[in-house]
FIKOLZA-1660 file (N, C-alpha, C; in steps of 0.1 Angstrom, whole numbers, plus 5000, padded with zeros to 4 digits):
% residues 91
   i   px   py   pz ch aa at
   1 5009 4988 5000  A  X  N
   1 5000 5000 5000  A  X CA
   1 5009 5012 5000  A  X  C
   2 5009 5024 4992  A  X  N
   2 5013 5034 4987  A  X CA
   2 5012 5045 4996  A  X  C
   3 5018 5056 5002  A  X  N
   3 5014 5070 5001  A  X CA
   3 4997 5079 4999  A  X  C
   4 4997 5073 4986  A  X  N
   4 4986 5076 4982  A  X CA
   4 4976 5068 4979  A  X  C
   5 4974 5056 4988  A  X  N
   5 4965 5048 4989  A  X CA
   5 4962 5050 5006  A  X  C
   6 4950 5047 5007  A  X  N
   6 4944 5044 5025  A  X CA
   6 4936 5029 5027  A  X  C
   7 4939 5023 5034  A  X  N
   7 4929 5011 5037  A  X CA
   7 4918 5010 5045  A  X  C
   8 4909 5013 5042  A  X  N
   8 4896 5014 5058  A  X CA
   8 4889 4996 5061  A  X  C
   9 4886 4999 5073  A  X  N
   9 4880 4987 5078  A  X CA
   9 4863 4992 5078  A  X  C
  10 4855 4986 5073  A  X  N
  10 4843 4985 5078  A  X CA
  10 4834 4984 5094  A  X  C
  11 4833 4990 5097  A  X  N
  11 4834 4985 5113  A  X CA
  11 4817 4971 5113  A  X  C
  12 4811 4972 5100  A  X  N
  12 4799 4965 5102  A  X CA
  12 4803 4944 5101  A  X  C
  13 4809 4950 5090  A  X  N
  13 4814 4938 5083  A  X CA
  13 4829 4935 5086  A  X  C
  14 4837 4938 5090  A  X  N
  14 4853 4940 5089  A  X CA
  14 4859 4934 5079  A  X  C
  15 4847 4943 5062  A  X  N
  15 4854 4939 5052  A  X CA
  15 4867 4955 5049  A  X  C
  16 4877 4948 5041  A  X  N
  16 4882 4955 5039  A  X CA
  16 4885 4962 5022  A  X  C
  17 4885 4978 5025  A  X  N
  17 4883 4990 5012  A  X CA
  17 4902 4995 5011  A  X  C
  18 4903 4994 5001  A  X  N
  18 4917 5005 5000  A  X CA
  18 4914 5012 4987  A  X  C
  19 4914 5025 4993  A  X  N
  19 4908 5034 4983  A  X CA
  19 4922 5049 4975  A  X  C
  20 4922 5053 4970  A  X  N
  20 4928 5057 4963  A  X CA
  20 4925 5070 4971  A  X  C
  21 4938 5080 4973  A  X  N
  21 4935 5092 4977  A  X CA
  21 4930 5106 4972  A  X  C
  22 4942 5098 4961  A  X  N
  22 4938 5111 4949  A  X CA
  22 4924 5113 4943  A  X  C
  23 4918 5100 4938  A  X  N
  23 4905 5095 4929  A  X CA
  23 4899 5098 4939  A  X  C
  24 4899 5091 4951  A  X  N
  24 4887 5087 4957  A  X CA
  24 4880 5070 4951  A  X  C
  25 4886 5068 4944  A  X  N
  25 4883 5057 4939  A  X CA
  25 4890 5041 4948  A  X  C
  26 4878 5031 4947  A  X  N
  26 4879 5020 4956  A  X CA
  26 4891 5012 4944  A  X  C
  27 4904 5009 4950  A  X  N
  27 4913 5003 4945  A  X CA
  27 4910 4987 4948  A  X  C
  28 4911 4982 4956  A  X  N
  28 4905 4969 4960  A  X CA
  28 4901 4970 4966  A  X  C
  29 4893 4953 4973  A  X  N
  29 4885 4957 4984  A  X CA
  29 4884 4939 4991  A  X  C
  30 4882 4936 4998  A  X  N
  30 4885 4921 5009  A  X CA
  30 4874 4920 5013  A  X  C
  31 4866 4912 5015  A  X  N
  31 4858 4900 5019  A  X CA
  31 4858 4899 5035  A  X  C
  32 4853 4905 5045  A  X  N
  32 4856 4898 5061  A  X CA
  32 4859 4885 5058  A  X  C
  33 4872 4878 5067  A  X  N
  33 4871 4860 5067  A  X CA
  33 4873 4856 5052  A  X  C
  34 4878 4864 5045  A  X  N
  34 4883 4862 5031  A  X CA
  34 4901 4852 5034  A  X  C
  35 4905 4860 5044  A  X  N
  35 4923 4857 5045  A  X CA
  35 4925 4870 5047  A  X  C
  36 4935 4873 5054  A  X  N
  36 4939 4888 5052  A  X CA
  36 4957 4892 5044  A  X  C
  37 4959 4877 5044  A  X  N
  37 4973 4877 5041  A  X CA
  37 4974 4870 5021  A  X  C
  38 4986 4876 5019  A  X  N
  38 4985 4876 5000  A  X CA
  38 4985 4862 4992  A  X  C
  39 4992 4851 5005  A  X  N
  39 4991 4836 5000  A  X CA
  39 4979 4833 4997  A  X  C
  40 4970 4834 5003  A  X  N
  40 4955 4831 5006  A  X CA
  40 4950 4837 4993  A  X  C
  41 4950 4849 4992  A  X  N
  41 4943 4854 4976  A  X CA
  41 4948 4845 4964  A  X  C
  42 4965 4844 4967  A  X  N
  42 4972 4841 4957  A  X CA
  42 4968 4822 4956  A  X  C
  43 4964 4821 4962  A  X  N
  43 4957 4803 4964  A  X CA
  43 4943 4802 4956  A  X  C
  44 4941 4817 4963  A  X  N
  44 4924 4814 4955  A  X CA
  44 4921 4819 4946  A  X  C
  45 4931 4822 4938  A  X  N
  45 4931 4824 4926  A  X CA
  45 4936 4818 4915  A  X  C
  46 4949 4809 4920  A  X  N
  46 4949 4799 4914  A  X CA
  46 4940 4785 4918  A  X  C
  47 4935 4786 4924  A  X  N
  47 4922 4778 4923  A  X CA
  47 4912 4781 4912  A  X  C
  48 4911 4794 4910  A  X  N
  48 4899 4798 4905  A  X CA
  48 4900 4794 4890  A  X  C
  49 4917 4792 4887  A  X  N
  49 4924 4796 4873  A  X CA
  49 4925 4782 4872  A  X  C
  50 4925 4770 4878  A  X  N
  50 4926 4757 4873  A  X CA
  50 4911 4753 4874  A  X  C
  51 4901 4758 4877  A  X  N
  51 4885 4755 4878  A  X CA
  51 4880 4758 4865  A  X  C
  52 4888 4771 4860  A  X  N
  52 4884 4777 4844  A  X CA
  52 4887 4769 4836  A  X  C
  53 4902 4763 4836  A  X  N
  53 4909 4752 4825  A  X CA
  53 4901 4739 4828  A  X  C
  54 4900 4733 4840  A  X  N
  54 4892 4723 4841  A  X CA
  54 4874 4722 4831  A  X  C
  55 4867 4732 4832  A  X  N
  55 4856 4735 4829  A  X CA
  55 4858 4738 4815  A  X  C
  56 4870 4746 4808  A  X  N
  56 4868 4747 4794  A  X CA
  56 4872 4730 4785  A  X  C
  57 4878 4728 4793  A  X  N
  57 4887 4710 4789  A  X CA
  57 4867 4703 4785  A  X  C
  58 4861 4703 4798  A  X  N
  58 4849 4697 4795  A  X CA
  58 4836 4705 4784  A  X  C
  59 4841 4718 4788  A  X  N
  59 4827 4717 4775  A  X CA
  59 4832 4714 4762  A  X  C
  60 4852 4714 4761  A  X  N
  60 4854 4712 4746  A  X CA
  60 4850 4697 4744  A  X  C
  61 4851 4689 4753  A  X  N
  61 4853 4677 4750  A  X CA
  61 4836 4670 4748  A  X  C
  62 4827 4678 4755  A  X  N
  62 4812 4679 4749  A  X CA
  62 4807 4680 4740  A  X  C
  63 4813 4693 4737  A  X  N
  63 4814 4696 4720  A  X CA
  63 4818 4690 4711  A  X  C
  64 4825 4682 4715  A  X  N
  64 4837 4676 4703  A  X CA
  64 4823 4659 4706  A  X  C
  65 4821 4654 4713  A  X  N
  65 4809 4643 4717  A  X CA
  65 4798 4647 4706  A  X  C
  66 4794 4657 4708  A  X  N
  66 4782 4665 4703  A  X CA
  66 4782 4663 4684  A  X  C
  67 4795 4669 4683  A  X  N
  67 4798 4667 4672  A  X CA
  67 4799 4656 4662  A  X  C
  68 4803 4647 4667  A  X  N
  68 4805 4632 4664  A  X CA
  68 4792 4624 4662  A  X  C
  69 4786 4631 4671  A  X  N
  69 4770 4621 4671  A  X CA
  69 4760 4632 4660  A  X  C
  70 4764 4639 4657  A  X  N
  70 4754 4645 4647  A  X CA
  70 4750 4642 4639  A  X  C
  71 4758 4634 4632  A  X  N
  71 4755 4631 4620  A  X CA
  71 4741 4616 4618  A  X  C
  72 4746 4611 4632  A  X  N
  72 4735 4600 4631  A  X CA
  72 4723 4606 4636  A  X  C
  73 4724 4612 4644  A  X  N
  73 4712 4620 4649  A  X CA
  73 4701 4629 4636  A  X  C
  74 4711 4635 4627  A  X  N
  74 4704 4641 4616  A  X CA
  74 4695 4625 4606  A  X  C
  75 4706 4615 4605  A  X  N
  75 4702 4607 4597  A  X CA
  75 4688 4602 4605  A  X  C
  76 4686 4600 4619  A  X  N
  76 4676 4595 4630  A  X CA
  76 4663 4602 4621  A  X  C
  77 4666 4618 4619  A  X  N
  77 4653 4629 4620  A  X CA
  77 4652 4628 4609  A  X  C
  78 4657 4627 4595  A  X  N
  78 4653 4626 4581  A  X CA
  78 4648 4613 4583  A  X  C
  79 4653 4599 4586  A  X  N
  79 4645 4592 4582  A  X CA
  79 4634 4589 4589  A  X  C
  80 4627 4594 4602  A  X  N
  80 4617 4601 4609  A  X CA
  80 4606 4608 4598  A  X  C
  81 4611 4616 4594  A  X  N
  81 4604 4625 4587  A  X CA
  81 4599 4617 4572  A  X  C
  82 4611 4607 4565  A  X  N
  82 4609 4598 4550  A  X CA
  82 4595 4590 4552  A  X  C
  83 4598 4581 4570  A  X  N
  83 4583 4573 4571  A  X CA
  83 4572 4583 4574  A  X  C
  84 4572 4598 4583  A  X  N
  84 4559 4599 4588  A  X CA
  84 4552 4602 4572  A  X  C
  85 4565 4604 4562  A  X  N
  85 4556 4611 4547  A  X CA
  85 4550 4598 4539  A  X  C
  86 4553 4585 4546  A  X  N
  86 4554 4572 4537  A  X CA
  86 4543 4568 4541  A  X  C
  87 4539 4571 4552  A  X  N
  87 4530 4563 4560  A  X CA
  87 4514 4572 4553  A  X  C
  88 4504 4563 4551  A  X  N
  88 4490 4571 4545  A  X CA
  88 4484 4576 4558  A  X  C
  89 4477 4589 4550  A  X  N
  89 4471 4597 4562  A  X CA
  89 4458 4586 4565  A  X  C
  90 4451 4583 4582  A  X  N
  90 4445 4576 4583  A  X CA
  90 4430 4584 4581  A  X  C
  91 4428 4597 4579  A  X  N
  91 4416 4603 4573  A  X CA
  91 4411 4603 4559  A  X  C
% end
């Protein structure tokens, strides 16, 4: 924290603001019971960063599933569609 930064505590929440002096502007800001120390953020963010890779790994691999079956799936619905046109109307 800078000179020209301030940190306030909330007295409701004991979350914490560090606000910019010059701006007036909230530079970051903490969570009460978040961690108060940089390992802790620095953890839960690489958490957060292997949850994103994990999660795009699976929708690619969805997609790529999705993909593969389409084509029988189309053939399912046209030949769905060949009989309901084959079949005589019962009126």
């Amino acid at each position: 924290m800078g000179a020209k930064e301030i940190e306030v505590v909330c007295p409701c929440c004991q979350g914490r603001l560090t606000v910019d002096v010059l701006t007036g502007r909230v530079m970051r800001h903490e969570r009460a019971g978040s961690g108060s120390g940089a390992g802790d953020r620095w953890e839960s963010a690489q958490e957060r960063v292997r949850g994103r890779t994990a999660s795009g790994t699976d929708k690619l691999d969805r997609a790529l599933d999705s993909e593969r079956g389409k084509a029988d799936r189309l053939d399912d619905l046209f030949r769905q569609a060949r009989d309901k046109l084959a079949k005589p109307d019962p009126d």
